[in-house]
C-alpha positions, 0 to 999 in steps of 0.5 A: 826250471818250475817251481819245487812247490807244487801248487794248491791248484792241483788239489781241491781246496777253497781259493782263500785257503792257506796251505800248511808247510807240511803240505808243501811238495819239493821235488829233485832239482835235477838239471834238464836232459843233456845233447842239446844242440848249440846256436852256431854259424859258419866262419864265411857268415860270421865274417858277411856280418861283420862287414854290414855297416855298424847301423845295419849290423846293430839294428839287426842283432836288436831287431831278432833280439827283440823277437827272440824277447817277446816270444819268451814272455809269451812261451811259444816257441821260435820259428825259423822260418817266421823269423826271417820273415818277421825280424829281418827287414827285407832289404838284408834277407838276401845277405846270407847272414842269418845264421851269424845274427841268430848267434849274436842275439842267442849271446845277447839273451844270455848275458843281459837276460839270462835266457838261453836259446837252444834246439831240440835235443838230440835224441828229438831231432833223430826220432822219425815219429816226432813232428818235422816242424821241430827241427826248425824250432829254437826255444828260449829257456831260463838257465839262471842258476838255482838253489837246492829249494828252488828259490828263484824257480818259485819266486817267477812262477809265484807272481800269478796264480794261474802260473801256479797251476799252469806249472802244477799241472804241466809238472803232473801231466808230464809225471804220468806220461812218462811213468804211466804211458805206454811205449810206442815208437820209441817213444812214452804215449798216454791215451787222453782217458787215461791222463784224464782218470789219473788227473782226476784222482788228484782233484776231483772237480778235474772231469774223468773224461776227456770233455771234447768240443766244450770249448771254442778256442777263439783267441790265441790259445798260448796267453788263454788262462787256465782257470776254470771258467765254469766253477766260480766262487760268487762270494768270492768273486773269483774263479776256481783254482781247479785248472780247465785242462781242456784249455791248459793241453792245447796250450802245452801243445802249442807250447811243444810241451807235449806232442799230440797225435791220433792213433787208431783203436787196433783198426776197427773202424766202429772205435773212435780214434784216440788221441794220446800225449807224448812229451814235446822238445820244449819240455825236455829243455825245462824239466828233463826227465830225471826231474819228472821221475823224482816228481812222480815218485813224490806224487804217488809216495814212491822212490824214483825208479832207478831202473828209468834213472839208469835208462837216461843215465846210458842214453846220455852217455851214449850220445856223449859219446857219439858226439866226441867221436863226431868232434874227432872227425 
């Protein structure tokens, strides 16, 4: 889960500036969207793996384990299909254990590092409009129990800067897609001039509009920071803790943070298609939807809107129940 504290980099301010306790923003601990799908393998799998030699089976296990590992410090997502190219060595690929390996190294996660590996939700996998590349995603998310203050979601987010305002700005981006955007295919959508207007009248040093074709994204956009690089303190020495957004909402959709896509201006062809933002599987592992309620609440200093929260609450149960009635089967 993010930090309860939301950074100093989401208002403007000078880097060296101290933030006053009665400043600080705490927001619902609220655990994450519920029906997400569990790791699993057929017994005939299980059993084909449990047959390689001990050396073959470990090195196996270590080897997707591994991988598993440096995709969760880099945040991206898991690939399926990468991963049985990439972890499997070639001579094993062919043996059809694949499934029951991926179950061992999720358990091998979870009790030595506390991570756990999950699909989409439900509710993701089940929506045509949502890109088909996500029904072969797993994701790495951190599930270690937290306090009522968000201690130890602080103290992980805390150790760089821009993790910081990475997170802020995630937590506020997600806040005014789903209490600000606009349904379409069943789906919430905010037009990116809108985000960026909503943005900027948190911090003004955030441009109003979209800045499209600044930047080259050269490198590998999942470890680029999101400071800006254009405003800099030369006293200082440092960059500016206003976030490059730019840079930051490709990040979050690589991450399957969010879900960009292109709609069409109610077809005249003289307007140019806009681009809006949806929230991605990645985020609904993480935050859930009740927590991005009680954060924009806090943000715009309003009460959660319990109509949304009782929305969750049927769907939620809704899916419990389909899924009891499909264990009964």
């Amino acid at each position: 889960m993010f930090s309860q504290e939301l950074p100093s980099s989401v208002t403007p301010m000078e880097s060296d500036e101290e933030i006053a306790p009665s400043n600080s923003m705490c927001f619902s601990q609220c655990l994450p969207d519920t029906g997400t799908q569990i790791i699993d393998a057929r017994p005939t799998e299980a059993k084909r793996l449990q047959e390689l030699d001990a050396i073959s089976r470990q090195n196996l296990v270590t080897s997707v384990s591994r991988h598993m590992l440096f995709k969760a410090l880099s945040g991206e997502p898991i690939d399926r299909t990468k991963l049985n190219k990439e972890a499997f060595p070639s001579n094993l690929t062919s043996e059809r254990v694949v499934n029951a390996v991926v179950k061992e190294a999720t358990l091998r996660m979870e009790n030595v590092l506390g991570f756990t590996v999950q699909r989409p939700h439900d509710f993701v996998l089940k929506n045509k409009q949502m890109p088909a590349k996500f029904k072969d995603r797993l994701y790495i998310v951190n599930k270690i129990k937290d306090d009522d203050m968000g201690n130890h979601s602080k103290s992980i987010h805390s150790i760089h800067i821009d993790s910081q305002v990475e997170k802020g700005l995630l937590m506020l981006v997600l806040s005014f897609i789903y209490c600000k955007g606009e349904v379409k295919d069943h789906m919430r959508w905010l037009e990116a001039g809108v985000l960026y207007r909503l943005l900027h009248s948190i911090d003004e040093n955030i441009p109003a509009v979209p800045q499209a074709g600044k930047h080259s994204h050269g490198g590998n956009i999942s470890t680029m920071s999101i400071l800006s690089a254009d405003a800099t303190d030369a006293s200082a020495g440092s960059a500016s803790l206003t976030p490059d957004v730019d840079i930051a909402l490709e990040k979050f959709v690589h991450m399957d943070y969010l879900v960009k896509k292109k709609f069409e201006r109610g077809g005249d062809v003289l307007q140019d298609d806009v681009f809006s933002y949806a929230i991605g599987p990645k985020a609904y592992l993480e935050v859930g939807r009740k927590q991005i309620i009680h954060f924009c609440a806090q943000v715009l200093d309003q009460a959660p809107d319990p109509t949304m929260l009782h929305e969750i609450e049927e769907e939620e149960e809704q899916e419990q129940e389909q899924v009891n009635e499909e264990m009964q089967e």
